[in-house]
C-alpha positions in Angstrom: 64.3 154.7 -123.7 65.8 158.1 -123.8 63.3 160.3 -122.5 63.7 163.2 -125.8 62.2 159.7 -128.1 59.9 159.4 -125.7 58.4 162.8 -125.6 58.8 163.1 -129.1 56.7 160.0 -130.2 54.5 160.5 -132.7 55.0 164.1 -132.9 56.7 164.3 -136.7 53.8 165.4 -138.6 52.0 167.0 -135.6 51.3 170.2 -137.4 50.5 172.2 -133.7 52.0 175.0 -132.2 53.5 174.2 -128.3 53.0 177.7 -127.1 49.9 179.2 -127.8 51.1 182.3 -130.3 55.0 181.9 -130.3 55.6 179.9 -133.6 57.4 176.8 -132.9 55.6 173.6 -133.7 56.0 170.2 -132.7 56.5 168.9 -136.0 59.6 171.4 -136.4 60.5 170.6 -132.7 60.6 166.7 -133.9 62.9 167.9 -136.7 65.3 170.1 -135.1 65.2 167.2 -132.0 66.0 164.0 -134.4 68.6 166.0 -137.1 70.6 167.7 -134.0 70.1 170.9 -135.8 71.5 172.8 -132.5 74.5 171.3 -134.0 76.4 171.4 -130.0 76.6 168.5 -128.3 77.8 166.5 -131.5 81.4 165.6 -130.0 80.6 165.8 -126.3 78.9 162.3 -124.7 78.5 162.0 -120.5 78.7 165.8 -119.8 76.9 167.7 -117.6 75.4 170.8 -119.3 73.7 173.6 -117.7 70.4 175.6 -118.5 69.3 178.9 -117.3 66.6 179.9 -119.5 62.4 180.8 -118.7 59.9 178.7 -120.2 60.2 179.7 -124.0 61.2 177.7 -127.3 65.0 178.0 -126.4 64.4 176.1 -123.1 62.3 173.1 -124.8 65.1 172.9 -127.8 68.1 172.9 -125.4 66.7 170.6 -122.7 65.4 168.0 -125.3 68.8 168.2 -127.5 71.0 167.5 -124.7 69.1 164.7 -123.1 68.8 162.9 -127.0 72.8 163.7 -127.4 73.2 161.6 -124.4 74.7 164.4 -122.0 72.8 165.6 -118.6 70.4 168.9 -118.5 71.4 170.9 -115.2 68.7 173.0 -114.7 69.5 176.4 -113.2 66.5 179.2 -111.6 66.3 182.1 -113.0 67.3 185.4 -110.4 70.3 183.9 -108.6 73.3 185.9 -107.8 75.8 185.8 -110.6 78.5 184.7 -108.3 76.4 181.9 -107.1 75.7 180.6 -110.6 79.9 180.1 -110.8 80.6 178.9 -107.8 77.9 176.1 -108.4 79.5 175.7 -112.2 82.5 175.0 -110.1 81.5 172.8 -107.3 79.3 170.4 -109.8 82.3 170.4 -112.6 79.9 171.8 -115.2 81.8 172.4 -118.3 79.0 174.0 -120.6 76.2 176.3 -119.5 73.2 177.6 -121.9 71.8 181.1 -121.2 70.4 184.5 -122.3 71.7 186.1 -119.3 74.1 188.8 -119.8 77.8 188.6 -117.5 80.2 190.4 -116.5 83.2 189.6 -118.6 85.2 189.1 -116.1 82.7 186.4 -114.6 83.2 184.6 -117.5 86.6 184.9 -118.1 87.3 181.1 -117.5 84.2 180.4 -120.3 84.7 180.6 -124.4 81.3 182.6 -125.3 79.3 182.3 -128.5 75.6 183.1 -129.7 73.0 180.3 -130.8 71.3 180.7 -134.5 68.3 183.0 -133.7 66.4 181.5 -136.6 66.8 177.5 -135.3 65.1 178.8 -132.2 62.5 181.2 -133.6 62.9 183.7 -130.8 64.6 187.6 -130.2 65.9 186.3 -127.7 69.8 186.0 -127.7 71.1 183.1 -126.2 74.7 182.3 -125.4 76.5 178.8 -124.9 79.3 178.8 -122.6 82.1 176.7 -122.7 85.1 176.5 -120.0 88.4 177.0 -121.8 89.9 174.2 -119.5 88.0 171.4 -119.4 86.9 169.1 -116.3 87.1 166.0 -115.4 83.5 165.0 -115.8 81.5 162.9 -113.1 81.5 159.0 -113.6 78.1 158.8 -112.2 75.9 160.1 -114.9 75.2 157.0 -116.6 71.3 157.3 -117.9 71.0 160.3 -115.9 68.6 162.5 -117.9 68.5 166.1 -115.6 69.6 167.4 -112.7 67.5 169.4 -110.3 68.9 171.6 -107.7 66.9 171.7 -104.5 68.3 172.6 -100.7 67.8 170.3 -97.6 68.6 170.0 -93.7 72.4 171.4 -94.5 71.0 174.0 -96.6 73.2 174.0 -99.3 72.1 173.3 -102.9 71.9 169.9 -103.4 72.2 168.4 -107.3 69.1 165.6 -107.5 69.7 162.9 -110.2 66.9 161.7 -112.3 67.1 159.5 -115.0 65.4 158.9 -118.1 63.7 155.9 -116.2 62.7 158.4 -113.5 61.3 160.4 -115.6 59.1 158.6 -118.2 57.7 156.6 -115.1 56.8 159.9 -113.2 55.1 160.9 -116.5 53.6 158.2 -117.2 52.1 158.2 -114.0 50.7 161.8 -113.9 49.1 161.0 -117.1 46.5 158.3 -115.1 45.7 160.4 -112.3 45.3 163.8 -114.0 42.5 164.2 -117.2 45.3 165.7 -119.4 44.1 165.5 -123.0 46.2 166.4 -126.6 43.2 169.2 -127.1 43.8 170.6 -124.1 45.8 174.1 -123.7 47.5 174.6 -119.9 48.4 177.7 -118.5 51.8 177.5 -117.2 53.2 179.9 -114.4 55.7 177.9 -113.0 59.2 178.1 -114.2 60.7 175.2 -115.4 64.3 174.6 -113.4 61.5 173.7 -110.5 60.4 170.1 -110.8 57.0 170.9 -110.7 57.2 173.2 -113.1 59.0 170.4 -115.3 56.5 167.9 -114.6 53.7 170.2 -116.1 55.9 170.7 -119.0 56.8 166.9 -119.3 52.8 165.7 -119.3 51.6 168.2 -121.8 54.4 167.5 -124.4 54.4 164.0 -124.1 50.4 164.2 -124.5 50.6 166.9 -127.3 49.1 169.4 -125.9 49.1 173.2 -126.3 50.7 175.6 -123.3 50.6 179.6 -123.1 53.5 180.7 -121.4 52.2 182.9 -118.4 55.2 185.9 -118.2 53.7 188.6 -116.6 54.9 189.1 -112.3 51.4 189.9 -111.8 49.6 186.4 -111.0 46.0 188.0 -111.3 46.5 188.2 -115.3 46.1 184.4 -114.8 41.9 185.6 -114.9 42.2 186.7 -118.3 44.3 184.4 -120.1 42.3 181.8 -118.9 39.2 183.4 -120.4 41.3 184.9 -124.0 43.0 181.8 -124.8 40.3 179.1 -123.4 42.6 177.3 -121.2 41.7 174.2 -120.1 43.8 174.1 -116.6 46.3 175.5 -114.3 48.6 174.8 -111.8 50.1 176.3 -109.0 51.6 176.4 -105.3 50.2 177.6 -102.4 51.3 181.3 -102.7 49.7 181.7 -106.4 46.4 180.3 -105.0 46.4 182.8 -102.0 47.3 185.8 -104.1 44.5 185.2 -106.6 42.0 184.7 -103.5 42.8 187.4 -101.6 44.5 190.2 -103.8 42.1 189.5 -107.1 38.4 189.1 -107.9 39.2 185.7 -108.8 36.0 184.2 -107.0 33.7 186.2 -109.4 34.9 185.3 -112.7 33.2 182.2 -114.5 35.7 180.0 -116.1 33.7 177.7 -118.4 36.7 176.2 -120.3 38.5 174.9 -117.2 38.6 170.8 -116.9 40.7 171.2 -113.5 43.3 173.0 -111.4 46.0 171.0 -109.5 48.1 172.5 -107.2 51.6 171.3 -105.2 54.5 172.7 -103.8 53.5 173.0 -100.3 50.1 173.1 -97.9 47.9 175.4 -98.9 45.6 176.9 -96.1 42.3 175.0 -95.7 39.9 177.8 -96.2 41.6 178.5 -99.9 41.1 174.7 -100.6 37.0 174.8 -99.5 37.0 178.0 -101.5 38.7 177.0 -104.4 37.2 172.9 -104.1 33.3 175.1 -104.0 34.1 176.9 -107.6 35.6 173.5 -109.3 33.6 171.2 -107.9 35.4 167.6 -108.4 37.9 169.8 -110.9 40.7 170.6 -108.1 43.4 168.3 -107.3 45.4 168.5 -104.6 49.2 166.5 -105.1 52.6 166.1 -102.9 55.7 165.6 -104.1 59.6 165.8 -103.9 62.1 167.0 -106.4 64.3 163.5 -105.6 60.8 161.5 -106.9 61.0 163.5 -110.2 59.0 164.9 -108.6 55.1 164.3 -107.8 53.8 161.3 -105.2 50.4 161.5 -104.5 47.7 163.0 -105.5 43.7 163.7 -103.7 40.9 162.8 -106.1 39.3 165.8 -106.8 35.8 163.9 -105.6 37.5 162.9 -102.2 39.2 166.2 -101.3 36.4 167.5 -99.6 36.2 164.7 -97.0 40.0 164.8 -97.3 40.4 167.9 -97.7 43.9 167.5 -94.8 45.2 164.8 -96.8 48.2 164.9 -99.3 45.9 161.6 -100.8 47.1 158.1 -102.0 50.2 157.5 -103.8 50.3 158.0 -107.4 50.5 154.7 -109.5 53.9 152.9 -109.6 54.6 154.6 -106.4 54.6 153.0 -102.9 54.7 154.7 -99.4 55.9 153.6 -95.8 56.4 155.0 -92.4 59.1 154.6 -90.3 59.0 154.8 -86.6 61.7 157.4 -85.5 64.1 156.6 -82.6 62.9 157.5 -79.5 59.7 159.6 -80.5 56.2 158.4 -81.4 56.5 160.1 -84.9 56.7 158.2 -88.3 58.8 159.5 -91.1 57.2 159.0 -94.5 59.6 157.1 -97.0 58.6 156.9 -100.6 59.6 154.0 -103.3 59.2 153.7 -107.3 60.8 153.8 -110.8 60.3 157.5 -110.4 62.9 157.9 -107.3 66.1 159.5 -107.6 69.2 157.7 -108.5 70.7 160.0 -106.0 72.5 163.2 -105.1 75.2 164.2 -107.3 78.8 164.4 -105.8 77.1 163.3 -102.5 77.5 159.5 -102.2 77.1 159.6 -98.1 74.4 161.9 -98.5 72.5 160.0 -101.0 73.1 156.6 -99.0 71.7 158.5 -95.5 68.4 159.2 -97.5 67.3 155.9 -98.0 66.1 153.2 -95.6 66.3 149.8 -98.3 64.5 151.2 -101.0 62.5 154.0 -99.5 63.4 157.9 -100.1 62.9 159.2 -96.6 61.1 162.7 -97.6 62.0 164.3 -93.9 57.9 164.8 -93.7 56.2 163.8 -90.4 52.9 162.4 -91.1 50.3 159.1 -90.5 47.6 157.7 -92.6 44.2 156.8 -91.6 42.1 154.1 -92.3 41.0 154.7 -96.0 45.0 154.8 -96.3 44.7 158.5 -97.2 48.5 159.4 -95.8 48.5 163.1 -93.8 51.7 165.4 -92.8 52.3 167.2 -89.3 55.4 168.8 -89.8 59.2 168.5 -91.3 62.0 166.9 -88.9 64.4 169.3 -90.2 64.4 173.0 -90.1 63.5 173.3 -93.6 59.9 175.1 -94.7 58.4 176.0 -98.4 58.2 179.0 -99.5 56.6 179.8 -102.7 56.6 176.4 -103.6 60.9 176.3 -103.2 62.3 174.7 -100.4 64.2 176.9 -97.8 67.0 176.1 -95.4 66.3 178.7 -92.1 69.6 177.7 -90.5 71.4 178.5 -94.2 69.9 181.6 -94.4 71.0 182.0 -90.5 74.3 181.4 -91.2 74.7 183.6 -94.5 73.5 186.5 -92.8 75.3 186.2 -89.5 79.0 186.4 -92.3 77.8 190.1 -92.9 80.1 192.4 -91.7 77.5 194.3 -89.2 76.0 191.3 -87.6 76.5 190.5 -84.2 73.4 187.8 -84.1 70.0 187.1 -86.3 67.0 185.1 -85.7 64.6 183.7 -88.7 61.1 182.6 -88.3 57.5 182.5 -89.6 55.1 184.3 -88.2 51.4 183.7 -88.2 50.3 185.4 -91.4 53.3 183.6 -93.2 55.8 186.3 -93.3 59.4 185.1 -93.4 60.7 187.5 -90.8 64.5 188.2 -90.1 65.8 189.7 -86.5 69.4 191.6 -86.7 71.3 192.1 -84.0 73.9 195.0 -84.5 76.0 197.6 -82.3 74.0 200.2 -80.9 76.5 202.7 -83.3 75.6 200.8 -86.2 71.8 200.8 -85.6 72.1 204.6 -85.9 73.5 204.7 -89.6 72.8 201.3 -91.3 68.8 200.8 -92.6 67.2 197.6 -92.6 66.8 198.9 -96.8 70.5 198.5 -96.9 70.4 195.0 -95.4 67.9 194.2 -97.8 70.5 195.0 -100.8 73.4 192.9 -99.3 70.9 190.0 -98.9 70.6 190.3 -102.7 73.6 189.3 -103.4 73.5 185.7 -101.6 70.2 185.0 -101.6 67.2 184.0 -104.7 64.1 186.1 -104.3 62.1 183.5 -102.7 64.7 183.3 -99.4 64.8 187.1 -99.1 62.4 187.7 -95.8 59.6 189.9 -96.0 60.5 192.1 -93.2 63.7 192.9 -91.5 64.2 194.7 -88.7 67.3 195.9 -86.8 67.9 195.8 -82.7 70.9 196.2 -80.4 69.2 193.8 -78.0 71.2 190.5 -77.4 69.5 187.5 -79.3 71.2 184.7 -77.7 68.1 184.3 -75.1 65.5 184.5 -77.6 65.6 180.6 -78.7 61.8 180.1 -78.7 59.4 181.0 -81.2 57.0 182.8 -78.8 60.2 184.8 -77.7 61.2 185.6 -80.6 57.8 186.8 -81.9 57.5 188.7 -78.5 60.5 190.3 -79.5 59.2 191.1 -83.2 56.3 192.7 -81.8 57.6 195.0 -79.4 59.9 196.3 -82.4 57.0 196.6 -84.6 55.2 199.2 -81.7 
């Protein structure tokens, strides 16, 4: 089934609005869905077409029309440099891109430029559809792929994930057994929705009919009173939102009496903020694991278990099956991951699509064991690779960028202990004296998404090329921070 019918399924006389206080209802999203009334994908079949739009009414219409006119939704994040949006146009062969994002002119030269009808999408907001003025050869290998996902990996580089319509009704059908998701129920949603789990949360609540407010503010503590004024029924998050509402908000000492449960993904959170946040939704919080290439969530902790399992990333979800491979010479196991839900690969990337599977097992790159309850637990990545803000981030990419500027002799990226993603320059002695690390800051901008920018960077002339180890390296950080 194409996964727009499915979503759509009994939703032609549901006479509800999708987000809470923004018009649009599912009975007019069935309609505009089922006549085509975007009205521009009618002569294109097999194309890849990209999105780069927040969580609003333009992003549901656009996704759900391309993926019922039989093309491929290539999701694009929001806040990217706007050469990098181009240059991944052009490496992916993407002939037609969706956004409201204004461009230079000259950016878009190569693009034909025209503005959707305003009054099909019930919004302000002006939205453009792009289309190259010489078109591609499209990819042969999109056949009942639904969406691509961009996500980075050991070489750092963005790499397009595959899922198909399959992939996706399976994963949603899935999340609908494990999580109490009902069609009364109203969601708070903070995550954007070119991230899979962002996507996911959209996905279930559709398909379940379901109401969602649109959380828009940069401020995560206005979660606390949306939650209250429009009587959410849950939330989701990754680690990060969860430690800014514990420790920058009064979170703790608001009652939320409306709230059925909070799930949260995207990373390990720190165990203290699970106890704390486990002690004020008692058998309401569940903890999940996932992977964008399993489109995207695994596993899942029953919110009654997670306080005996409170280390855990739980059982696979069902449909989903988990294995551990011995790695070569080592006493670690690398966790591999099978289902309807898993990838049909990496696009453009045949070797690298064939290198992540072992049979029919998704090798996830996590470390990890399970004990005897078969509750499955994860040490640590085998690449250099951590999560940051829920995103995955490359350290040796970010490495590499940075070493291309023109002043930089050497750098060194690490984590310290309070989770600060901390970057090490090495430049001339000369330069030291006139460049700021403020300035490196701004030319970082122009390579790197917000979540990939470090937290603190600081400038030395002191040769790097000794400082391998983390211990050196912090050693180093904290004699520059006296």
């Amino acid at each position: 089934m194409n996964f727009s019918e499915y979503i759509l399924q009994g939703k032609s006389n549901l006479n509800k609005e999708i987000f809470i206080g923004r018009g649009l209802r599912y009975s007019e999203l069935y309609k505009i869905i089922k006549n085509n009334l975007l009205n521009k994908f009618d002569k294109i079949k097999g194309e890849l077409i990209g999105i780069c739009l927040d969580n609003s009414e333009e992003f549901i219409i656009s996704y759900l029309s391309i993926l019922k006119s039989k093309n491929t939704a290539v999701l694009f994040e929001k806040g990217l440099p706007e050469e990098r949006y181009f240059s991944l146009l052009k490496k992916f062969k993407i002939n037609y891109f969706i956004t409201n994002s204004l461009f230079h002119k000259k950016t878009i030269s190569d693009f034909y430029s025209e503005k959707i009808n305003k009054n099909l999408i019930k919004s302000e907001n002006v939205l453009f559809y792009l289309r190259k003025k010489k078109i591609l050869s499209p990819n042969k290998n999109l056949k009942k792929v639904a969406v691509v996902i961009f996500t980075s990996g050991s070489t750092g580089e963005k790499k397009g994930v595959m899922l198909t319509h399959e992939n996706l009704i399976h994963n949603t059908n899935s999340i609908l057994k494990v999580l109490p998701i009902g069609k009364k129920d109203k969601v708070n949603l903070l995550l954007p929705p070119s991230y899979s789990f962002g996507l996911s949360v959209i996905n279930t609540h559709l398909k379940k009919g379901a109401e969602i407010y649109i959380h828009n503010s940069p401020f995560v503590g206005s979660l606390i009173n949306e939650l209250k004024k429009f009587k959410c029924n849950s939330f989701y998050g990754v680690p990060s939102t969860f430690e800014i509402l514990l420790e920058k908000t009064d979170f703790m000492d608001h009652k939320f009496p409306y709230i059925k449960y909070a799930a949260q993904a995207g990373g390990n959170l720190n165990i203290d903020i699970k106890r704390k946040i486990l002690s004020k939704f008692k058998n309401k919080f569940y903890v999940m694991y996932g992977a964008t290439e399993a489109s995207p969530r695994l596993s899942y902790v029953p919110a009654r278990k997670l306080k005996d399992k409170i280390k855990s990333i739980g059982i696979p979800i069902p449909g989903v099956k988990f294995k551990l491979f011995k790695q070569k010479k080592t006493s670690l196991y690398e966790l591999g991951v099978a289902g309807k839900n898993i990838m049909k690969g990496y696009l453009n990337e045949e070797t690298l699509t064939k290198k992540s599977f072992k049979g029919n097992f998704f090798l996830t790159g996590d470390l990890g064991y399970k004990d005897k309850e078969n509750f499955f637990f994860i040490n640590k990545r085998a690449d250099k690779t951590i999560k940051r803000y829920g995103f995955k981030v490359n350290l040796s990419l970010l490495e590499s960028k940075v070493k291309k500027i023109r002043i930089v002799r050497d750098c060194k990226i690490f984590v310290n202990d309070n989770k600060k993603l901390i970057l090490i320059v090495q430049v001339r002695k000369k330069d030291k004296k006139y460049y700021k690390s403020k300035n490196l800051h701004i030319e970082l901008k122009k390579y790197f998404t917000t979540y990939e920018i470090p937290d603190e960077i600081l400038l030395t002339d002191k040769i790097l090329n000794s400082f391998n180890k983390k211990t050196s390296i912090e050693n180093l950080y904290q004699g520059l921070n006296r």
